[in-house]
The first five atom37 places (N, CA, C, CB, O) and aatype in JSON, in Angstrom:
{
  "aatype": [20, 20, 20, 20, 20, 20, 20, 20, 20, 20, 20, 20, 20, 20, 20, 20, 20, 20, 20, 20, 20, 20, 20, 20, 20, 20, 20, 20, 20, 20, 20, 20, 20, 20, 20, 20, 20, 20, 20, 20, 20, 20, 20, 20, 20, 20, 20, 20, 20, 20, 20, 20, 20, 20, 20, 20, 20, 20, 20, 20, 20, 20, 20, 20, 20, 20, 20, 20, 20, 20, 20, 20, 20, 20, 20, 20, 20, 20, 20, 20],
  "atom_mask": [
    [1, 1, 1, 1, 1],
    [1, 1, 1, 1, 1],
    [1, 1, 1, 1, 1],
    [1, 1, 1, 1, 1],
    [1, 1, 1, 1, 1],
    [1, 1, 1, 1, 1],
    [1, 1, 1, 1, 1],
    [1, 1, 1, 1, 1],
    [1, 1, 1, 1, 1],
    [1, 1, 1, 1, 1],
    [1, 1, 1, 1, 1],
    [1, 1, 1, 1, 1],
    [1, 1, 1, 1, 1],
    [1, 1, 1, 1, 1],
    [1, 1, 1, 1, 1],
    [1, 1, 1, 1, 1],
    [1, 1, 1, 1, 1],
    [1, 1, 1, 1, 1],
    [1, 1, 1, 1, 1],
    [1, 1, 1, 1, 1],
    [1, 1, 1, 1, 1],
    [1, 1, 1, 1, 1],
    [1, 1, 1, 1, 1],
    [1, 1, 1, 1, 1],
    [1, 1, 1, 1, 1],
    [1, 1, 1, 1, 1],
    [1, 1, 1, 1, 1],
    [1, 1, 1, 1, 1],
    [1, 1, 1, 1, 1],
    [1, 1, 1, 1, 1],
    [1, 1, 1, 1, 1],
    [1, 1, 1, 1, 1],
    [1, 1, 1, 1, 1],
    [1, 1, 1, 1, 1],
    [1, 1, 1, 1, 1],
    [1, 1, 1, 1, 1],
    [1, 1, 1, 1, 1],
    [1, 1, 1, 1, 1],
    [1, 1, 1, 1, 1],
    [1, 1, 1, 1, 1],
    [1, 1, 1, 1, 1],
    [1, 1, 1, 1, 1],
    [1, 1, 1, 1, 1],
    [1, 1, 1, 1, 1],
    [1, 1, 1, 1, 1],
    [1, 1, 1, 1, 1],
    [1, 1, 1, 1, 1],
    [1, 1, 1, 1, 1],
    [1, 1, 1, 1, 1],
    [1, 1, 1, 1, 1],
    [1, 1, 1, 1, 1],
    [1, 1, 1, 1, 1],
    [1, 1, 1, 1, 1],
    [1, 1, 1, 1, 1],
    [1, 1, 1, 1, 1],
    [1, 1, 1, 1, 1],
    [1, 1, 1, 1, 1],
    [1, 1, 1, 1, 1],
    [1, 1, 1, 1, 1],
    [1, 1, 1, 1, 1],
    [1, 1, 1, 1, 1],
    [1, 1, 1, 1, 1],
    [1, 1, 1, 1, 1],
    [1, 1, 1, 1, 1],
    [1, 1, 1, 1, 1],
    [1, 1, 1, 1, 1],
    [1, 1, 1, 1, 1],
    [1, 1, 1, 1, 1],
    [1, 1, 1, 1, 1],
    [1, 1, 1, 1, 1],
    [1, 1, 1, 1, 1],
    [1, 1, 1, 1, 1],
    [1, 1, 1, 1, 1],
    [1, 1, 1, 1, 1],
    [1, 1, 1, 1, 1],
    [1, 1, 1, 1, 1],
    [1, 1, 1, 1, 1],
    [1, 1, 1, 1, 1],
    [1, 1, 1, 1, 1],
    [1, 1, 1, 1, 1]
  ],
  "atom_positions": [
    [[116.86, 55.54, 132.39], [117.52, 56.74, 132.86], [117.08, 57.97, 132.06], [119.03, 56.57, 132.77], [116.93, 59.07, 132.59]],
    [[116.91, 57.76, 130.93], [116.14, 58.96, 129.94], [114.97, 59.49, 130.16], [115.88, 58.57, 128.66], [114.69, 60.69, 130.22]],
    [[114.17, 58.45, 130.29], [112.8, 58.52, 130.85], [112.63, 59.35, 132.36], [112.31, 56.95, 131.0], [111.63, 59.95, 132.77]],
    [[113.86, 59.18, 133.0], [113.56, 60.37, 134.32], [114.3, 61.44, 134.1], [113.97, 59.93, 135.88], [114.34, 62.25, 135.03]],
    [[114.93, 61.69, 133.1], [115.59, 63.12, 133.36], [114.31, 63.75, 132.3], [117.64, 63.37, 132.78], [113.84, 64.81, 132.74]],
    [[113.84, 63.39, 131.32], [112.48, 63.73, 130.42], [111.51, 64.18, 131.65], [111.75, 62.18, 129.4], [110.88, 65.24, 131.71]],
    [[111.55, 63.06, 132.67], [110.32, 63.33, 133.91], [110.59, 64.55, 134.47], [110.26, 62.24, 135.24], [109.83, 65.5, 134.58]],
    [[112.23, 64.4, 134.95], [112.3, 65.52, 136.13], [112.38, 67.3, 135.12], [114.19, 65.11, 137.34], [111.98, 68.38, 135.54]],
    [[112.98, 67.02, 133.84], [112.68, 68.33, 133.23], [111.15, 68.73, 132.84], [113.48, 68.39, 131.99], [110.65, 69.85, 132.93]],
    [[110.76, 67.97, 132.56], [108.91, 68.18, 132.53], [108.27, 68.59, 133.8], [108.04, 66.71, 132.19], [107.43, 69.49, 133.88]],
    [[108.77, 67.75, 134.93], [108.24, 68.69, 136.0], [108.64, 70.28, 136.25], [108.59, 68.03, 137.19], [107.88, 71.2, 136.56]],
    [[110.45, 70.33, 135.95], [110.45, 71.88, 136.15], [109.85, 72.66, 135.51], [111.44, 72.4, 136.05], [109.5, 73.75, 135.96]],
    [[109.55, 72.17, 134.11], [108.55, 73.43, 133.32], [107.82, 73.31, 134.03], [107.91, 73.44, 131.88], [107.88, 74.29, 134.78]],
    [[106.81, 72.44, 134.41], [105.08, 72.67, 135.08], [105.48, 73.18, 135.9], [103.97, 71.55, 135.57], [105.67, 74.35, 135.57]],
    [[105.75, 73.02, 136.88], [106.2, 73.7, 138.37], [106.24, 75.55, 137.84], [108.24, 72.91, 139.03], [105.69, 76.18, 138.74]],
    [[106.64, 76.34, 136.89], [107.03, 76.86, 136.85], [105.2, 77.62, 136.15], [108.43, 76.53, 136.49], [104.35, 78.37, 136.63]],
    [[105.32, 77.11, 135.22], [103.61, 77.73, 134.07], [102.41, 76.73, 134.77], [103.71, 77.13, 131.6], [101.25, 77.15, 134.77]],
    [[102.62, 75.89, 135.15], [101.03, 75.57, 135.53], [101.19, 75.32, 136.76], [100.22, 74.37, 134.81], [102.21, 75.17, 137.43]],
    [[99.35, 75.24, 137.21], [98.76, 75.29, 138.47], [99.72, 74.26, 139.67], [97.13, 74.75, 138.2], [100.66, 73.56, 139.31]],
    [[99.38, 74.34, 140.72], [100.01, 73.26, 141.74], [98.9, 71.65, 141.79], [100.05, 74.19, 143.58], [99.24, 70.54, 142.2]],
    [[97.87, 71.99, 141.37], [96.88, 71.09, 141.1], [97.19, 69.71, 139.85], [95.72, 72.09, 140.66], [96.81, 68.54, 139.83]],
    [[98.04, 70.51, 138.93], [98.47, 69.72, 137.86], [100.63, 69.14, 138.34], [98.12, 71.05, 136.12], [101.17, 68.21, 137.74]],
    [[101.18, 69.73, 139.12], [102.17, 69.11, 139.16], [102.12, 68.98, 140.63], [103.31, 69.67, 138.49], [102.93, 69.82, 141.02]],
    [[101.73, 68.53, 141.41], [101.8, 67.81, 142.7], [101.52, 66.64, 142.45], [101.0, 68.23, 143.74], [102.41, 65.88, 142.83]],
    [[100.82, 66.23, 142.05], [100.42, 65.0, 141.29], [101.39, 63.96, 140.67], [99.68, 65.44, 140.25], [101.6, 62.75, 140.78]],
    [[101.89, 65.03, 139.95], [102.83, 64.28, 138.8], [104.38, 64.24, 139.63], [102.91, 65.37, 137.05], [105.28, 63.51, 139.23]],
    [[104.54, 65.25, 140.99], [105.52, 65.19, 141.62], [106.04, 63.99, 142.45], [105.38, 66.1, 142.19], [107.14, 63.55, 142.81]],
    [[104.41, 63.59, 142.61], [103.58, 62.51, 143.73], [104.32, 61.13, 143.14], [101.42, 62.45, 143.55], [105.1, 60.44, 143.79]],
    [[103.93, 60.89, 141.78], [104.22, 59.76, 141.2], [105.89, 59.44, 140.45], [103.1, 59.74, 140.23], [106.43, 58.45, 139.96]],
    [[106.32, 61.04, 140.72], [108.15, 60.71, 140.39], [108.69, 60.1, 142.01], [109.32, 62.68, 139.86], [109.45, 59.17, 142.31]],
    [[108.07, 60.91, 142.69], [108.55, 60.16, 144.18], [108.28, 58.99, 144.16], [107.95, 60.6, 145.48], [109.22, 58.21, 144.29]],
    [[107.29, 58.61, 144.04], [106.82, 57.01, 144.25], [107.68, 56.06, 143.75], [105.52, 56.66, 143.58], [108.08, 55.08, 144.39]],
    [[108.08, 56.44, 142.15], [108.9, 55.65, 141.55], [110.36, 55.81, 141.64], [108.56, 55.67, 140.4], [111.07, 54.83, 141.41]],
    [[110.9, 57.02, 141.97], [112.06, 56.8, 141.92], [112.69, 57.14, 143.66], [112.6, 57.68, 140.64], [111.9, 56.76, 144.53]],
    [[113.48, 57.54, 143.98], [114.01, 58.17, 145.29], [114.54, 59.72, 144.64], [115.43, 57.09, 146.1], [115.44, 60.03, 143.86]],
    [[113.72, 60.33, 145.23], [113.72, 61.58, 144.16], [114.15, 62.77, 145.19], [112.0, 61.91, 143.31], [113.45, 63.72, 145.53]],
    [[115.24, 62.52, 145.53], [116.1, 64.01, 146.37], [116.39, 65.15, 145.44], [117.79, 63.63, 147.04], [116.95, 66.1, 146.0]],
    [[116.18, 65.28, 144.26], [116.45, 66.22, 143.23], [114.85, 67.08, 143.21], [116.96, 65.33, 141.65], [114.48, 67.73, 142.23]],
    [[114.2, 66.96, 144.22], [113.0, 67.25, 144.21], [112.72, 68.85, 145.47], [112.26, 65.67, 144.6], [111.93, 69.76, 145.74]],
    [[113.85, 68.32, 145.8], [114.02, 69.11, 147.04], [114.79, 70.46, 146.53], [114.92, 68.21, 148.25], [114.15, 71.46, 146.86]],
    [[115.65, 70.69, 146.01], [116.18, 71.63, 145.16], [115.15, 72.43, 144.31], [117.1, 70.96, 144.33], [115.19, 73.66, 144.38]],
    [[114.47, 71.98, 143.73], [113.33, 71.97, 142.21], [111.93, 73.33, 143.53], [112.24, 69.1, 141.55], [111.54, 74.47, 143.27]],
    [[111.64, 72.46, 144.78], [110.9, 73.09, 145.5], [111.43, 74.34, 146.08], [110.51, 72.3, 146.33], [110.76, 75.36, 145.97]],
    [[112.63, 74.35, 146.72], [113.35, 75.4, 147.05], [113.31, 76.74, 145.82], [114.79, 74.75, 147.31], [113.13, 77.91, 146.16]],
    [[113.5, 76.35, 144.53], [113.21, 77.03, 143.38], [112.32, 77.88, 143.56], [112.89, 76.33, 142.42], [112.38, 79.11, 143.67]],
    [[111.37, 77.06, 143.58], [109.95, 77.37, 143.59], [109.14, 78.09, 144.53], [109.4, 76.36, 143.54], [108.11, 78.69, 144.25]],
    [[109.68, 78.01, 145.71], [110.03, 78.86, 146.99], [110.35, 80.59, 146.56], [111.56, 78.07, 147.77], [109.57, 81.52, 146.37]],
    [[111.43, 80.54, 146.52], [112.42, 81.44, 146.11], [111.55, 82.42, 144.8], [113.9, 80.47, 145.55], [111.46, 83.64, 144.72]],
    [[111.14, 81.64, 144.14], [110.63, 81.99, 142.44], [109.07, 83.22, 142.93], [109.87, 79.84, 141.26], [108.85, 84.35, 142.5]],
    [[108.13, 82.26, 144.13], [107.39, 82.8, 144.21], [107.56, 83.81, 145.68], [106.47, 81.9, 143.94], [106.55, 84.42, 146.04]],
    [[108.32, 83.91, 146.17], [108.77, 85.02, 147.15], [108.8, 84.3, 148.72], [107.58, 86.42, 147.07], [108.83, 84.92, 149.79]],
    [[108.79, 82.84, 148.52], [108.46, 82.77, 150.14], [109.4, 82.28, 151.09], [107.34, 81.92, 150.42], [109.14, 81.85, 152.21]],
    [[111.01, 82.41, 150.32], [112.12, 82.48, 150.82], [111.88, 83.01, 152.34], [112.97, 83.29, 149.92], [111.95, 82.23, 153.29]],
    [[111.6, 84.38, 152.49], [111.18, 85.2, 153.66], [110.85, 84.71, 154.94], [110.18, 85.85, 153.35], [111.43, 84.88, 156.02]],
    [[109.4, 83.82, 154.55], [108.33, 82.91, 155.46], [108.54, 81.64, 155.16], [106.77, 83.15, 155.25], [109.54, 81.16, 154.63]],
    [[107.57, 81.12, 155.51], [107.73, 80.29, 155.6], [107.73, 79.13, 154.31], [107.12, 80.32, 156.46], [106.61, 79.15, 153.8]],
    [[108.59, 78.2, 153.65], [109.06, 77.62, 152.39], [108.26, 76.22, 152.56], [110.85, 77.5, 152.23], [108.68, 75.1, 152.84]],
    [[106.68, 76.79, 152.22], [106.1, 75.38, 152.37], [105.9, 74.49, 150.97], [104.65, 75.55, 153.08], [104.97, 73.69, 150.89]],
    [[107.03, 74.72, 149.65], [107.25, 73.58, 149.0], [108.1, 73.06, 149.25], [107.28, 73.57, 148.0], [108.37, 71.99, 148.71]],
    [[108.83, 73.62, 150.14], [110.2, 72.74, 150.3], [109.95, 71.88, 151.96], [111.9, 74.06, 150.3], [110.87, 71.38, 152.63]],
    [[109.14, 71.88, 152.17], [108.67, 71.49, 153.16], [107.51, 70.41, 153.14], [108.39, 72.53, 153.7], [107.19, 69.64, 154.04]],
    [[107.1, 70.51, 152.19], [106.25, 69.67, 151.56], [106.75, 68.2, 150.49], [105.52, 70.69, 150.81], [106.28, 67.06, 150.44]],
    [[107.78, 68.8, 149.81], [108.67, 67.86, 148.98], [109.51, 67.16, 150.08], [109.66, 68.67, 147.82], [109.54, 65.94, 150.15]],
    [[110.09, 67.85, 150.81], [110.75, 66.8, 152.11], [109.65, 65.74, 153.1], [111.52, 67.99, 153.4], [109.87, 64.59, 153.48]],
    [[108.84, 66.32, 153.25], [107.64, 65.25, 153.6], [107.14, 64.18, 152.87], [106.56, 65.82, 153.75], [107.07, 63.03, 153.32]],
    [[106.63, 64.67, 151.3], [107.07, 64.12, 150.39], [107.39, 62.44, 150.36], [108.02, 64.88, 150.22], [106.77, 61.39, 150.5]],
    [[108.93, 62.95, 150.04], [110.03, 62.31, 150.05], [110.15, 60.74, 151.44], [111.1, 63.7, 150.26], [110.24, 59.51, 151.45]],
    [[110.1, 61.58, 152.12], [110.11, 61.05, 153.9], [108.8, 59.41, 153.54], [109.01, 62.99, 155.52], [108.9, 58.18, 153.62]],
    [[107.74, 60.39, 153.17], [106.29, 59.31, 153.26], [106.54, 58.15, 152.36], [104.71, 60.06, 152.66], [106.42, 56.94, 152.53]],
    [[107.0, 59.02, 151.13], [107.17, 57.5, 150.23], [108.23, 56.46, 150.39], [107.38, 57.77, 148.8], [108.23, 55.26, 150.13]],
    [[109.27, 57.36, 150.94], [110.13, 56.02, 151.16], [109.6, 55.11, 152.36], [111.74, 56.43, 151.5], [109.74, 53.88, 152.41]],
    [[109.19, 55.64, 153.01], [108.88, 54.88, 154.22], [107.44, 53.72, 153.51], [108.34, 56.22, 155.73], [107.33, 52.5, 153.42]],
    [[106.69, 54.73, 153.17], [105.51, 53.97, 152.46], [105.82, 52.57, 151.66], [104.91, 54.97, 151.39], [105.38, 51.46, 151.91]],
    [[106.69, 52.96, 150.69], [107.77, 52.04, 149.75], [107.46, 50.65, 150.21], [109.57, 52.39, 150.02], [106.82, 49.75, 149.65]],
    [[108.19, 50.7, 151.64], [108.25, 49.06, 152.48], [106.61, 48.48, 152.23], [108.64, 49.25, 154.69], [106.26, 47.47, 151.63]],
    [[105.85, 49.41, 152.86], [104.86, 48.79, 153.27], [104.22, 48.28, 151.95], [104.06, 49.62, 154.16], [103.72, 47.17, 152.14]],
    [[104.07, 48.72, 150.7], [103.21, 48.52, 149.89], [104.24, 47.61, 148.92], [102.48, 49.86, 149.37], [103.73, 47.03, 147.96]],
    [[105.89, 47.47, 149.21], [106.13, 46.32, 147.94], [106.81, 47.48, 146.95], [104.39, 45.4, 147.13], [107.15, 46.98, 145.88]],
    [[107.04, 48.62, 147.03], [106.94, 49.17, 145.42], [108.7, 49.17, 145.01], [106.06, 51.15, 145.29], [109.16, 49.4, 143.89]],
    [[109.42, 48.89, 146.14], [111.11, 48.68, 145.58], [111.16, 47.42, 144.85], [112.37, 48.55, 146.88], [112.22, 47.04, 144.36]]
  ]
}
């Protein structure tokens, strides 16, 4: 349980100071492992942070897809 709140606060810093190249990745592999709806909030942030509240909110749109693929994925590959 330590080990993911360490994860999910490490992602909000990156999300925030580094590239999307370096935390999509690492977003990629908290989904995988956990069921990560706290991800969806974190993107909305990030939305909001960089102005695209307005238009269209394609991290939060992306983290819900996300979300959607891996669980579904989950079954197929064994990873629960």
């Amino acid at each position: 349980m330590i080990f993911r709140i360490i994860h999910f606060i490490s992602l909000i810093v990156l999300s925030v100071f580094v590239t999307p190249l370096i935390f999509v990745p690492l977003a990629c592999l908290y989904a995988m492992r956990y069921f990560a709806l706290e991800i969806l909030p974190l993107a909305f942030l990030i939305d909001i942070y960089f102005g695209a509240a307005n238009s269209l909110p394609l991290y939060t749109i992306g983290a819900f897809l996300l979300i959607v693929s891996f669980e579904i994925g989950k079954q197929f590959l064994m990873l629960k």
